[in-house]
N, C-alpha and C positions, 0 to 999 in steps of 0.2 A: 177675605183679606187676611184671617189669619194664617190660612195656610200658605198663602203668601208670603207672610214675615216670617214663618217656620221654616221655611224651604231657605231663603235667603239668610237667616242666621245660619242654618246647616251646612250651606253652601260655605260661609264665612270661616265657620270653623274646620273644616275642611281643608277650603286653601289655605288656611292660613297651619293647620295641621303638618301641611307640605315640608315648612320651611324650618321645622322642627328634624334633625338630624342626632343621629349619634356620631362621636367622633374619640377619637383618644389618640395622645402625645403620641408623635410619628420621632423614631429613636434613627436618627441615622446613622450612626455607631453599627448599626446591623451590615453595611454595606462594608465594612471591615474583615465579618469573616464570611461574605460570599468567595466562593470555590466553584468555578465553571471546572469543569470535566469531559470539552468534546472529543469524541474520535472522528476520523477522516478516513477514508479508504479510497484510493487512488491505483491505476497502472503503473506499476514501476518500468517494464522495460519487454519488449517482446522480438522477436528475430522467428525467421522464418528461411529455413535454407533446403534450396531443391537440391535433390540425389545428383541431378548434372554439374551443378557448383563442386561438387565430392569426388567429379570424377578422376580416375588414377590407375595404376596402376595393381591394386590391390594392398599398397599396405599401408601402414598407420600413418595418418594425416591429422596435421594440427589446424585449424583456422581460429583467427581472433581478430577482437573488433574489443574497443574501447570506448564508452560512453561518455561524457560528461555529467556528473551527478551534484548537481549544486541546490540539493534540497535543503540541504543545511548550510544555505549561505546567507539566510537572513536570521537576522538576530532571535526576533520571536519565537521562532521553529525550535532553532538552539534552545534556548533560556525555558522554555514550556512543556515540552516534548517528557516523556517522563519514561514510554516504551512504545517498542516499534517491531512491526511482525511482518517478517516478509515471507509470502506462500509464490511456490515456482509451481508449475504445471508444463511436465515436455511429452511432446506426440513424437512420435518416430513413425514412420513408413516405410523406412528405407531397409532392407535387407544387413544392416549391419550395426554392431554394439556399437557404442558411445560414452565416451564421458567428458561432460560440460562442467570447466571450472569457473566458478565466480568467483572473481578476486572483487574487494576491496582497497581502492587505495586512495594514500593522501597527496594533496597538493604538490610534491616532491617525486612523487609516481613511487613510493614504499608501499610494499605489503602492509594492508592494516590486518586484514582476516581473507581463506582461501575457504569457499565452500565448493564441495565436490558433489557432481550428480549420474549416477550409473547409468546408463537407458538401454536395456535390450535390443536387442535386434526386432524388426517387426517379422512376424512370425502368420500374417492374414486377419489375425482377430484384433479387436483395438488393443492398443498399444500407448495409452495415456497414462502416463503416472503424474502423481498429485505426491511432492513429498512433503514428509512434516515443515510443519512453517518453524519458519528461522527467528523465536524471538531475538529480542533485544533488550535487554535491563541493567541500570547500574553500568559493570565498568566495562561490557559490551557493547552499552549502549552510548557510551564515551567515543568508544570506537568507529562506531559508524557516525557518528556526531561530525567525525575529522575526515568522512570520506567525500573524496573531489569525484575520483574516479569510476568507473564498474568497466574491468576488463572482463572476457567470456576466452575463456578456451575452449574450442571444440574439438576433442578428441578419437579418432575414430580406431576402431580396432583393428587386426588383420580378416579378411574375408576376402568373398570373391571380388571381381575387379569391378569397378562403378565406372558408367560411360556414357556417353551424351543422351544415350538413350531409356539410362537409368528409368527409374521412377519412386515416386516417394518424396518424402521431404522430412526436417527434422524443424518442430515447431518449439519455442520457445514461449510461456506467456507467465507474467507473474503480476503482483499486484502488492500494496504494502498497507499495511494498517497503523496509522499513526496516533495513540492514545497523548492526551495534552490535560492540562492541570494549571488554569488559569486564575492567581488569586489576587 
């Protein structure tokens, strides 16, 4: 019987042990200088144009194509946003130089910014070029904050003549990195 009553007082203090907690004053004041910091990484925009599209006569040819870009047309994007890195990547196959302009423009169809991209001729070996990514910060990064638009020029050089039969293509691919600052 005593161990009986030993066990059961043991038990006792035990559970009753349970309901014995530490705690300390919870300061909500702390949710004041929380700072989120996410980044995002997305497709910006990619094109893809076969050598027969190109075909001609042999000399320089312009093509363009105009996007809609209303990444910045909701407030939070705007107001959070802090820098923004856009990387292009162009394949060529096609037997002939290039140069691909991106424009930025605003709502008015203005020039905000002109970036220019060289591409050689394909030559049999790969032919990918990766160029430096395009930050954005401060009063560049203003800049692209106002763009509605993304026009592309595509530029071709003089060479021999491109025809139904061509072959090749000029590929397009890029992508953007959007750093944000949430407080």
């Amino acid at each position: 019987m005593k161990v009986n009553f030993i066990n059961r007082i043991f038990k006792i203090l035990f559970l009753s042990s349970l309901f014995f907690s530490c705690s300390s004053d919870l300061d909500f004041d702390q949710t004041k200088d929380l700072k989120l910091k996410p980044v995002f990484v997305a497709n910006l925009t990619y094109f893809n144009v076969p050598a027969t599209q190109l075909a001609n006569s042999g000399g320089g040819q312009v093509l363009f194509d105009e996007q809609v870009f209303d990444a910045f047309k909701g407030e939070f994007l705007r107001d959070n946003l802090i820098k923004a890195e856009l990387d292009f990547e162009i394949e060529n196959t096609i037997i002939r130089d290039f140069t691909v302009e991106i424009l930025l423009l605003d709502a008015n169809g203005q020039i905000l910014e002109t970036n220019s991209y060289s591409i050689p001729a394909y030559s049999g070996s790969s032919n990918i070029i990766k160029y430096p990514t395009e930050v954005f910060e401060n009063q560049r990064l203003e800049l692209l904050k106002k763009t509605a638009k993304l026009a592309f020029f595509i530029r071709m050089a003089p060479g021999p003549a491109l025809d139904q039969n061509s072959t090749g293509s000029l590929r397009l691919r890029s992508g953007a990195t959007a750093y944000m600052e949430i407080e």
